[in-house]
C-alpha positions, 0 to 999 in steps of 0.5 A, a space after each residue: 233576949 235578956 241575959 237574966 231572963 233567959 237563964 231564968 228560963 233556962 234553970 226554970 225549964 231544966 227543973 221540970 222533972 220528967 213526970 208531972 205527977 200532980 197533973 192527968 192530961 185525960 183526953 186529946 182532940 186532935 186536929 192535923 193537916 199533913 202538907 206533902 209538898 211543904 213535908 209539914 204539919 198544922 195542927 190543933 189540939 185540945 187537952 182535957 187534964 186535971 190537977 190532983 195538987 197545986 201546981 204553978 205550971 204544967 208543960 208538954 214536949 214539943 219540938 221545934 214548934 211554931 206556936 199560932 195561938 194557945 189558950 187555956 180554958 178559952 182565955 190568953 196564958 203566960 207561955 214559955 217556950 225553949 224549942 223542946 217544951 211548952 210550958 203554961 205558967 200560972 198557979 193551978 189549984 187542985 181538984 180543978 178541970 181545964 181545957 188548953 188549946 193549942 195551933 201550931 205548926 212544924 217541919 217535923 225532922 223525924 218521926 213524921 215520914 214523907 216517903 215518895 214525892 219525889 218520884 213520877 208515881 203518884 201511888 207511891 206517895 206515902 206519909 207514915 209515923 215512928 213515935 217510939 225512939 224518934 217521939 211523937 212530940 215532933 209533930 205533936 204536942 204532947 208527952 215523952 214521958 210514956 207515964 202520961 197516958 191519953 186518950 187521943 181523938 184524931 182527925 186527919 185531912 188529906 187528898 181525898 185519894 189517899 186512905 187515912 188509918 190512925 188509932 182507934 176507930 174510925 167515926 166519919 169521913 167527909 169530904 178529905 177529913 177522917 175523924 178517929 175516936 179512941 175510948 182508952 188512954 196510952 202513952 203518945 209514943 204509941 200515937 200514929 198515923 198513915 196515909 196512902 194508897 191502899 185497899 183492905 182485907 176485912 175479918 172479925 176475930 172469934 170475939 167480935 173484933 174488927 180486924 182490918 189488913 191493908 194492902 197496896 192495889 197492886 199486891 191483890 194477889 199477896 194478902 192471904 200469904 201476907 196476911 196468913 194465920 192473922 185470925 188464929 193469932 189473934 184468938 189465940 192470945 185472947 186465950 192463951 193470955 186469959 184476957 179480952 184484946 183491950 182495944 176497939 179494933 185492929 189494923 195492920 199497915 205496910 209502908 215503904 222504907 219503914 225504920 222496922 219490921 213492925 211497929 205496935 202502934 195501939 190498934 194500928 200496926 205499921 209494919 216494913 212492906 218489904 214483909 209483902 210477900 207471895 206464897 212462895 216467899 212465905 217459905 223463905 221469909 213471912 210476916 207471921 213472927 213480926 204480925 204475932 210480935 206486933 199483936 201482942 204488944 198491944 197487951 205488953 206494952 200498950 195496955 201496961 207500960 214500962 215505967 221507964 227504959 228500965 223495965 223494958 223487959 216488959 214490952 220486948 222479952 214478952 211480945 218475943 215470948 208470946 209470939 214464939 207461942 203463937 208459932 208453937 200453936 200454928 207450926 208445932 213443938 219442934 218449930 218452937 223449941 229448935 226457934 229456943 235453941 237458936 236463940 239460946 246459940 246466941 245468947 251463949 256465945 256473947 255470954 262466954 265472949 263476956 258481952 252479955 248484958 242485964 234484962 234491966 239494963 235500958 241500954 241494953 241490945 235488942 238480942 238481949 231484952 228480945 231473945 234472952 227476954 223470952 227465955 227468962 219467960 220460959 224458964 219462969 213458966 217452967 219454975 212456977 208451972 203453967 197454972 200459977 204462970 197465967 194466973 199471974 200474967 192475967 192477975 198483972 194485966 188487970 191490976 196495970 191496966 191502962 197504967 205504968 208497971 216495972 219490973 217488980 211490980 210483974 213479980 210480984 203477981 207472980 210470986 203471989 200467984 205461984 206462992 214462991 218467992 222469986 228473988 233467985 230468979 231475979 237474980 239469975 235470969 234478970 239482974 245477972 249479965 251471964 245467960 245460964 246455957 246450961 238450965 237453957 239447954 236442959 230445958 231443951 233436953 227435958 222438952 224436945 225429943 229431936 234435941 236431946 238426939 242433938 246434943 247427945 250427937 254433939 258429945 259424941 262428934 269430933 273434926 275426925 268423925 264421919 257421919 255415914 249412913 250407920 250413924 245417922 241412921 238411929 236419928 234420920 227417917 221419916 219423922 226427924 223433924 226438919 230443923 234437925 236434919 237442916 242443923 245436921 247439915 249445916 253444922 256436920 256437912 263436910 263430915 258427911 260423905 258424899 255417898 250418904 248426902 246423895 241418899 240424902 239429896 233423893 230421898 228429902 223432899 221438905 224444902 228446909 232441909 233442900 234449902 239447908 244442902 243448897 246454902 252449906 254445900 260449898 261447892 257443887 261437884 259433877 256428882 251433885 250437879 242434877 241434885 242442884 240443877 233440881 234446886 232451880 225448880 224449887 218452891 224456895 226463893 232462897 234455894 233458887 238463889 244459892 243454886 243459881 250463883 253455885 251451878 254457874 261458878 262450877 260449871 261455866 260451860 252451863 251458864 245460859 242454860 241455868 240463867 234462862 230457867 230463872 230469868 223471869 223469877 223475881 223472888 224474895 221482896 228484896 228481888 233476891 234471885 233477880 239481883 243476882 241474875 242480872 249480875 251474872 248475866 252482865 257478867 256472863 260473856 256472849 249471854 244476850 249481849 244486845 240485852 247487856 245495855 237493858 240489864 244493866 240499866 235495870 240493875 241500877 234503876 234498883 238504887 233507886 229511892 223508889 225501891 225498899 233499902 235491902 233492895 237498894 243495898 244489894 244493887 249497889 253491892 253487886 254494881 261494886 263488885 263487878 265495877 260497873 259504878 257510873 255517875 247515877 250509881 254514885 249519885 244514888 249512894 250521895 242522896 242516901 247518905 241521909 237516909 232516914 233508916 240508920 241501918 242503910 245509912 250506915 252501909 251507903 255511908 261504909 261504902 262510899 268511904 271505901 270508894 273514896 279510897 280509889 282515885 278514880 272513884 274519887 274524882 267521878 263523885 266529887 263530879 257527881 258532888 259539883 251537880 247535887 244541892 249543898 243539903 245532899 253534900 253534908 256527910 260527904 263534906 266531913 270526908 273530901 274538901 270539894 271545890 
């Protein structure tokens, strides 16, 4: 290329500022063709846009594209490419209306997920869509930038024994085509689609609302626990928020391996099936806070945006916060507060470590604009009172609607709304690092009966106090609420005497606070152990767990009894009781040694791709500690050093450093290494020289 043309291009291209503030893409007709065995896209679109002011160009984000044709209003144009930006050169003129279409096609490196394919199990095939962090401009062209707002029409063709789900409603399928249609703009992070395997659950909310929960054939009998209070939820925002759901429908998606626990995607949730769970799961670990999360941003965050990552409080501090609401409403004041009170327990001990952060830092964590979000929304409903507080909030969502706000743009509804000005509590709650554990721990106090008897308990406590049955007596009978009993234990256990846990263990029923003596206890003695061998029966896959692994560590001469009352109890999603049971069954001398060869078999069958990364985590974990590490463990561990999910990337990466330290280790992977393709080996190649 010619040098002087290029850095023309170059400077040219690095000028276009992020916003095109005198171009409005309007609508997207979009058409894709997803190949599984290519993990590629084809596609087409037609943009519809207008321009407000002259301009001598306009551009889209697109990465790593290839480019079959591009038109503007159905003629040739200049067009320049960089590999991140389209952009068509020629002079605009206001007040005009243009169409441009594009063929293209890509192999996107992120966003687009290709999960399954390389497995035997066709019903585990799977294709599903992140845009926000990873940018829908890697399989699309279209705009990073979350100011550009459009209104994207898909169709979508797949085998035709896949379900397709994408925003917006669904207009026709024929044949393997499935065309959506969607009536209001967003910003394209939110853009997504998923194809499968899959069945669905249908209802209406109170306002007429299509709502549909997608479901994988075999998990038939998971959806009402799965799904559980979806309906309610839904009614309960379009109250509490005084404004209708904005959206043509609704429809929630698992998927496996997803990057998340949720995803908002408008009208097309997509959510970690990891949160499929049976009912008695439901007690341990459910979908309700995630489902409730991911609702609610279809109002922050999907109706009015965050300008920029500035304002990021916007979309996170306020899905929490009503969220925890949703909760209030369905499981009770006590739930909700003694929820605050964890969270605030965080918030202060990184505050006094002097690692808090600001809520208009946009590198800020996810504790930050989540959890301190959500107090900084409590604490202001509580300054301006209930009344002014929805006023304001409906007033924001109305004016914003389908647009761009900040930060100041919100307070300002509320200062009018409130008639207060709010520059203190900007200053306290937002711009400040510090979380101000005592306003928080007042409101908990002026709030929650349960709470105050708490924390008048802590002033009173030292290491030396003993908690007998004349102290507690005055806060524990039958209307404690749970979360304080379970806090009382886990917090006060071993000031507790042993005679007063027994009263406890024979008169406590709700399984939180089984669950809490089950976690907290270290170690089970002769005195409690038919309190804990009662724990195996429990309807709590984490009471199971922690029982399991506890009466077999002290009592040895009990081990087969213990394992064969749970060896057909699988657990959590994340097999949590199955895990641990085959690894003390491998472990356990004479328990069914002509099993030993299938148990382990199954155990590392678990580190495999087909499995979700907290299930492959623990196998990997357990088949470490009780070194029983072979040549497919190892293999496992290699092809994960590439996961798409940086979480479990990180910990399979950890670990295979830390066996890299052993010599023995070391020479069964660089084996195992010599039999994978060279595009497995790139992390381990940053670690060892291999042959």
């Amino acid at each position: 290329m010619n040098r002087v043309l290029f850095l023309f291009m170059f400077l040219g291209l690095s000028a276009f500022s992020q916003h095109q503030d005198k171009v409005d893409f309007i609508k997207a007709t979009v058409v894709i063709t997803p190949d599984l065995s290519e993990e590629s896209i084809a596609g087409k679109v037609i943009y519809n846009f207008h321009i407000f002011q002259n301009v001598d160009s306009v551009w889209l984000d697109a990465k790593n594209m290839d480019f079959e044709k591009v038109r503007l209003d159905d003629k040739k144009v200049k067009w320049n490419y960089d590999g991140k930006r389209l952009v068509i050169k020629m002079k605009f003129e206001k007040d005009i209306n243009h169409e441009l279409f594009i063929q293209y096609s890509c192999i996107p490196k992120q966003t687009v997920y290709f999960i399954g394919l390389d497995d035997e199990n066709a019903d585990n095939d799977q294709v599903w869509t992140q845009g926000q962090g990873k940018y829908t401009s890697y399989w699309l062209p279209s705009f990073d930038d979350m100011e550009e707002k459009v209104a994207f029409d898909m169709s979508i063709s797949a085998d035709v024994d896949f379900e397709v789900i994408a925003n917006g409603r669904l207009l026709e399928k024929t044949g393997s085509e499935w065309k959506f249609d969607m009536q209001k703009p967003m910003s394209s992070y939110l853009l997504a689609f998923a194809i499968g395997k899959y069945n669905k659950q249908k209802m209406t909310s109170e306002s007429g609302i299509p709502i549909e929960n997608y479901f994988y054939p075999k998990d038939s009998l998971k959806v009402e626990p799965t799904y559980r209070y979806t309906r309610e939820i839904f009614d309960f925002f379009e109250k509490e928020i005084g404004v209708a759901y904005p959206w043509q429908n609704y429809k929630q998606i698992p998927v496996h391996d997803f990057l998340y626990a949720g995803m908002e995607n408008t009208s097309a949730t997509i959510f970690s099936d990891a949160y499929v769970i049976d009912s008695t799961a439901f007690i341990d670990r459910n979908y309700v806070n995630i489902n409730a999360h991911e609702m609610a941003h279809h109002w922050f965050g999907n109706l009015v945006t965050e300008k920029d990552g500035n304002h990021h409080w916007l979309h996170e501090g306020f899905a929490t916060y009503y969220a925890y609401l949703a909760e209030k409403q369905l499981f009770g004041d006590d739930y909700f507060y003694w929820k605050l009170y964890d969270t605030a327990e965080q918030l202060k001990e990184i505050s006094e470590d002097g690692k808090g952060e600001s809520l208009l830092d946009p590198k800020a964590s996810s504790l930050t604009f989540y959890e301190k979000g959500a107090w900084a929304l409590v604490l202001l409903r509580e300054q301006i009172g209930e009344e002014a507080f929805k006023k304001g909030v409906k007033s924001y969502l109305e004016k914003y609607a389908y647009k761009n706000a900040t930060v100041d743009d919100f307070l300002k509804e509320m200062e009018e709304a409130s008639h207060q000005n709010l520059d203190d509590y900007k200053s306290r709650w937002l711009v400040s690092t510090e979380f101000y554990w005592d306003d928080a721990k007042a409101y908990l106090v002026r709030k929650n009966k349960s709470l105050n008897n708490y924390f008048f308990l802590q002033d009173q406590m030292d290491s030396s106090t003993v908690l007998d049955n004349e102290k507690l007596k005055w806060m524990w009978n039958k209307e404690t609420p749970a979360p304080l009993k379970s806090h009382l234990i886990s917090e006060y256990h071993s000031q507790i005497p042993d005679s007063t846990l027994q009263r406890i263990f024979q008169n406590e029923s709700s399984f939180e606070v089984r669950r809490a003596l089950a976690m907290s206890i270290p170690k089970v003695t002769q005195e409690f152990k038919t309190n804990f061998e009662s724990f195996l029966q429990d309807k709590s896959y984490v009471t199971q767990e922690y029982a399991l692994f506890k009466l077999w560590e002290a009592f040895p001469e009990n081990r087969v009894g213990y394992l064969n009352k749970l060896e057909d109890v699988v657990g959590l999603p994340n097999k949590n009781v199955r895990l641990l049971w085959l690894t003390l069954a491998l472990v356990t001398p004479d328990y069914k040694t002509a099993e030993k060869a299938n148990y382990l078999d199954e155990l590392i069958s678990y580190t495999h791709e087909i499995y979700n990364p907290e299930i492959r985590q623990s196998a990997f974990q357990y088949l470490y500690q009780i070194n029983a590490v072979n040549g497919e463990v190892l293999r496992q561990l290699i092809l994960a050093t590439d996961h798409h999910s940086w979480q479990f990337r990180m910990f399979v990466r950890n670990l295979l450093d830390e066996m890299l330290t052993n010599e023995n280790l070391k020479q069964q992977i660089v084996s195992v290494a010599m039999q994978l393709k060279p595009s497995d080996l790139r992390y381990l190649k940053t670690k060892i020289e291999l042959p």
